[in-house]
N, C-alpha and C positions, 0 to 999 in steps of 0.2 A: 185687596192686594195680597194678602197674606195665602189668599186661597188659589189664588191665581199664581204666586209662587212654589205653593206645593204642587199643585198639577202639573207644572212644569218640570219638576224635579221628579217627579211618577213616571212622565212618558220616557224622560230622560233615562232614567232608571232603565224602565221598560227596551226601551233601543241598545242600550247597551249590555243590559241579561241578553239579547235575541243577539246579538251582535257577536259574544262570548260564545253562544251554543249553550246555556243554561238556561236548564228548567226554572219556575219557581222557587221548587223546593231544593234545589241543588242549592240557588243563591241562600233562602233559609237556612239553610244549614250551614253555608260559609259565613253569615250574619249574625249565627249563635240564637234564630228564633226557632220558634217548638214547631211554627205551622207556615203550610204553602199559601195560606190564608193573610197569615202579614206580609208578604212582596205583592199579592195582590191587593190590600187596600193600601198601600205605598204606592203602587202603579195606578192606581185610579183616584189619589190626590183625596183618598178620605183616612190617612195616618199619616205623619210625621216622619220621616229619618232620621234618630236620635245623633246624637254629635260622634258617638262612637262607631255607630252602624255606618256613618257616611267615610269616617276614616277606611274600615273598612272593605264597604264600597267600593270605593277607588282603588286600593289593593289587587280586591279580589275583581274588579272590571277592567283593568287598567287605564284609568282616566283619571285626569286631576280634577281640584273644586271648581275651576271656572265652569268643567264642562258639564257641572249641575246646577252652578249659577248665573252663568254669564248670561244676560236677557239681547244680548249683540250674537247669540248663535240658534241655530236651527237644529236642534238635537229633538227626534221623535217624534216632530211634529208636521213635517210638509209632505207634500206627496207631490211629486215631480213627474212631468211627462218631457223624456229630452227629443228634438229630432236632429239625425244623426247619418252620418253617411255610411257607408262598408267600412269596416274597420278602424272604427273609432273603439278605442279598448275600453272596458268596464271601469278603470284606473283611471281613466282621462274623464270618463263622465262622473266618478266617486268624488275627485277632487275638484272638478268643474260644481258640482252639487254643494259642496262645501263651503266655496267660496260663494256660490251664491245663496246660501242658507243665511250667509251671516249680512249681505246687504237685503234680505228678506227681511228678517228678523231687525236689523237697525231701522229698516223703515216703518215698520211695524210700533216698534216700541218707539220714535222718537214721535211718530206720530199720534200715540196716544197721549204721551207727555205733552205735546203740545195742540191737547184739548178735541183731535181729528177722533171720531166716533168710528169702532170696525167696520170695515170694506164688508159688510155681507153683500153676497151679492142674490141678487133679488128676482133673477130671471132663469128661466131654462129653453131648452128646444125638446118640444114635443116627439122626441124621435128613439127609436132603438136600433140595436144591430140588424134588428127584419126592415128597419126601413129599404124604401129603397133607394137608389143613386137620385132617381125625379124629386121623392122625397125631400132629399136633402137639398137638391139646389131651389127648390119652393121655398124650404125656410131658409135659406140665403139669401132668395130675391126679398122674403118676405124681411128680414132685417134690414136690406137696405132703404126697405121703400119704412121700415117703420122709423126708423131714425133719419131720414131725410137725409142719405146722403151724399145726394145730386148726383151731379155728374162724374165724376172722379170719384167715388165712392174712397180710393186707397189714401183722398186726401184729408177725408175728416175721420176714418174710422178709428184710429187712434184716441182722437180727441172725442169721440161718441164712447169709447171704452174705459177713458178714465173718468170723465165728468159723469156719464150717465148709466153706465155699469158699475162703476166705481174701482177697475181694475188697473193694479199699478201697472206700468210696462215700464221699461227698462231697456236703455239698447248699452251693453255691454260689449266687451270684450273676448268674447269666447275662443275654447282651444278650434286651431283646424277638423273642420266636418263637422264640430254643432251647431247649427245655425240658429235654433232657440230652443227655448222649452215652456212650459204654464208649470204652474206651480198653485195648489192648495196647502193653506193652512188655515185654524178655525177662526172665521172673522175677517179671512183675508184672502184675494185672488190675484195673483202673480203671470204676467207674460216679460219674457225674458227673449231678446231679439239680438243677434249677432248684428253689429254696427259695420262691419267691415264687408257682411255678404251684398249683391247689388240689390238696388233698389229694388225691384220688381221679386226677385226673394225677399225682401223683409216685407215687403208690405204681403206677401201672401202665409207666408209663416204668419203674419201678425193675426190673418184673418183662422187661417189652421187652428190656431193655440185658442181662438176663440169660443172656435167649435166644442173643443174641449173641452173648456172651462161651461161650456152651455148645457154640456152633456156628461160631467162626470161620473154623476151619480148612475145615472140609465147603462152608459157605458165605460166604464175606468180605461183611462188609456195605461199602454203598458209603458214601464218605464223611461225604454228607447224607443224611437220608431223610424223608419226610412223615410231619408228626404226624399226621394223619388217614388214612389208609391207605384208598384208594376201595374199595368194600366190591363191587363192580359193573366190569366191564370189564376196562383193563391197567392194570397197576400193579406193583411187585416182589413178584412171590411170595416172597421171602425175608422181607417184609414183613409178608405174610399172614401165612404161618407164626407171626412174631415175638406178631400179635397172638390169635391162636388160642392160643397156647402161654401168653400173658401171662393170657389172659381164666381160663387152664381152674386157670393155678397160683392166682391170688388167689379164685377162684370154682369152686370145685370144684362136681363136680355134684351129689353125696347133699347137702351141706351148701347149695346154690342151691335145691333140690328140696324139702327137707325145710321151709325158712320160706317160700319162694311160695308151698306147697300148701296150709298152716298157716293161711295168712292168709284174709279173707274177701271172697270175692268180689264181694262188694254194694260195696266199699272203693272211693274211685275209683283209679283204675290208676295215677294220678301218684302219688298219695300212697303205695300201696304199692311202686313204684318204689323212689320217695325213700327210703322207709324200710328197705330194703333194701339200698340202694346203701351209708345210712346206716351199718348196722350190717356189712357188710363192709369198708368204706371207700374202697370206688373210685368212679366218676363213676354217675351213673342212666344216662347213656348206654351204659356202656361194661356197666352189669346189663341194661338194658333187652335188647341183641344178646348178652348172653350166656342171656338166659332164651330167646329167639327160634331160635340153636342147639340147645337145650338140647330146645325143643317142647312150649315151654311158656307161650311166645306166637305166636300168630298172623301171619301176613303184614298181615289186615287189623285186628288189634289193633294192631302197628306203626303203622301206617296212620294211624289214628287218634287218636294220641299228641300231643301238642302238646311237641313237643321244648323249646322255649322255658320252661316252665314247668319242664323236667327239669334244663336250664344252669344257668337260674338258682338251683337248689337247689347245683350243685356249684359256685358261685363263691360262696356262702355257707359253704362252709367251706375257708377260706383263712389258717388260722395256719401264719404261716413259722418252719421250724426254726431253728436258729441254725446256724450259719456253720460249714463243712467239718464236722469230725466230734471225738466225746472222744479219740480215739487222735491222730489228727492232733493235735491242739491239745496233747494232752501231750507229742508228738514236741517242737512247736518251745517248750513255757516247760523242757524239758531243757534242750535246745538251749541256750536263753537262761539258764538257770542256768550251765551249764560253759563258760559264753563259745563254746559253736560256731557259734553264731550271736551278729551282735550286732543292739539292738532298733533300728536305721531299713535294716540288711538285710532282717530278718524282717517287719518294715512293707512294705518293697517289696516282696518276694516276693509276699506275703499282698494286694498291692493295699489297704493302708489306713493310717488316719491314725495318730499314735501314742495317741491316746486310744479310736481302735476298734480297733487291738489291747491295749490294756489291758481295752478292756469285752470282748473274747474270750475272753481268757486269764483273766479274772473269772468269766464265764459259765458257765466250766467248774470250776470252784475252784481256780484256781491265780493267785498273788501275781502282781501288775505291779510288779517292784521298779523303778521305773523315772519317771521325771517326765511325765506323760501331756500 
């Protein structure tokens, strides 16, 4: 534990030297040490910050001691991928990132406290940026068929991700134009889902962010990235990928194949769209270009779509989940049983009032002993 709080207070360290625009040895010498040698065995968790260095410290970084000890915060340690629409400002994703460092970080730490062993995750996708688009929807078919997840794929992938990936998801809150983000930290894999976007977005974000996290290492996603991914010209192939891989896991192709063929083609196209999009659960846009891969529409049947009459189908189905998740929410009313938390911490963390955390902690069946 001891060493697991110095490392913490190293990276911390470390984010907020890089944060400042100071060197090593600049901080050294605001520290009173002789070498660039002691910030770095401080930054890598093999020396101490004596009691006077950390005053210091916080002077010369401008931070207070929470933010080298609070174990409730995300300082230096996650690496974030947001997606995002045109003009969403670096200021709305810094403090969107913040806020969700610190319900990262509570789930992290109450989950340890209560006996839950680190989220490694144990799996990858065999793939780089030379893959190709085939590529990636192969290993998408190839995840659906490995996790069995039948027909409806967008209805158990969730629950395939946190039982047998072991990654938290989260459906949030977020500012206007994020619709989610994944998130790494060591021992721990994060998907973070805007609750408010429609359904057919969150389930394919959820499948997106997966990608991600399958593929960090091979390919790092860059911090922000377009919700709409330009289907034509430049754009991040890592991108492409992401949504090739997303379309092939929630829409396989015997099961996309087997209901377009079914259906009757006298029907007009919107409507069997819709009702397709319907009964997999993703956007009519996002079936519409996967029947079109697939070769089973046309360029000039695209063509002639009224996209407009497709939107407005999937902003028609817009019921918002509730708020983070079951596992989450029984982390902190523990928590809030055995005094680990007390309830206007847990308020703050959580971003809410004490009567919407009492309708949370309701929501999920667990008592608000508490005066709302």
């Amino acid at each position: 534990m001891y060493m697991q709080h110095r490392t913490r207070i190293g990276r911390r360290l470390k984010a907020a030297r890089d944060r400042a625009g100071l060197t090593q040895q600049q901080l050294a010498d605001s520290l009173g040490l002789k070498h660039r040698q002691s910030v770095a065995r401080i930054e890598d968790g093999e020396r101490a910050l004596a009691a006077n260095e950390f005053i210091m410290a916080m002077d010369v970084l401008g931070v207070d001691l929470d933010y080298f000890t609070d174990a409730f915060r995300l300082e230096g340690e996650g690496e974030f991928s947001f997606r995002t629409s045109p003009g969403v400002s670096t200021a709305v994703v810094d403090e969107f990132e913040r806020r969700a460092g610190r319900w990262i970080a509570t789930y992290r730490e109450l989950s340890r406290e209560q006996g839950q062993r680190p989220r490694w995750l144990g799996h990858a996708l065999n793939l780089r940026r030379t893959s190709s688009f085939e590529d990636a929807m192969a290993a998408g078919e190839a995840v659906a068929h490995r996790f069995d997840l039948g027909r409806c794929p967008a209805e158990r992938l969730r629950a395939v991700m946190e039982d047998r990936l072991r990654i938290v998801v989260l459906d949030v809150d977020a500012p206007h134009g994020v619709s989610g983000a994944a998130s790494r930290i060591p021992g721990f894999s994060c998907v973070l889902i805007n609750r408010r976007e429609p359904e057919g977005r969150r389930n394919f974000d959820l499948a997106h962010e997966l990608f991600h996290l399958l593929t960090w290492d091979a390919m790092p996603p860059e911090r922000t990235e377009a919700v709409e991914v330009r289907r034509r010209g430049k754009g991040s192939r890592t991108e492409k990928l992401a949504e090739n891989f997303a379309a092939a896991v929630l829409m396989p192709g015997i099961i996309v194949k087997k209901h377009w063929e079914s259906r009757s083609r006298s029907a007009d196209p919107h409507d069997r769209l819709k009702e397709g999009a319907a009964r997999l659960r993703v956007s009519a846009s996002a079936y519409k270009w996967r029947l079109r891969n697939l070769g089973l529409l046309s360029r000039r049947e695209i063509d002639a779509l009224d996209d407009e009459r497709l939107t407005a189908n999937d902003r028609s189905r817009c019921g918002a989940p509730s708020l983070f998740s079951r596992p989450f929410v029984k982390l902190i009313a523990v928590a809030l049983d055995t005094g680990r938390l007390s309830v206007q911490r847990a308020a703050t963390i959580l971003g809410l009032s004490l009567p919407d955390l009492a309708a949370l902690l309701q929501s999920y069946g667990h008592e608000a002993y508490f005066e709302a």
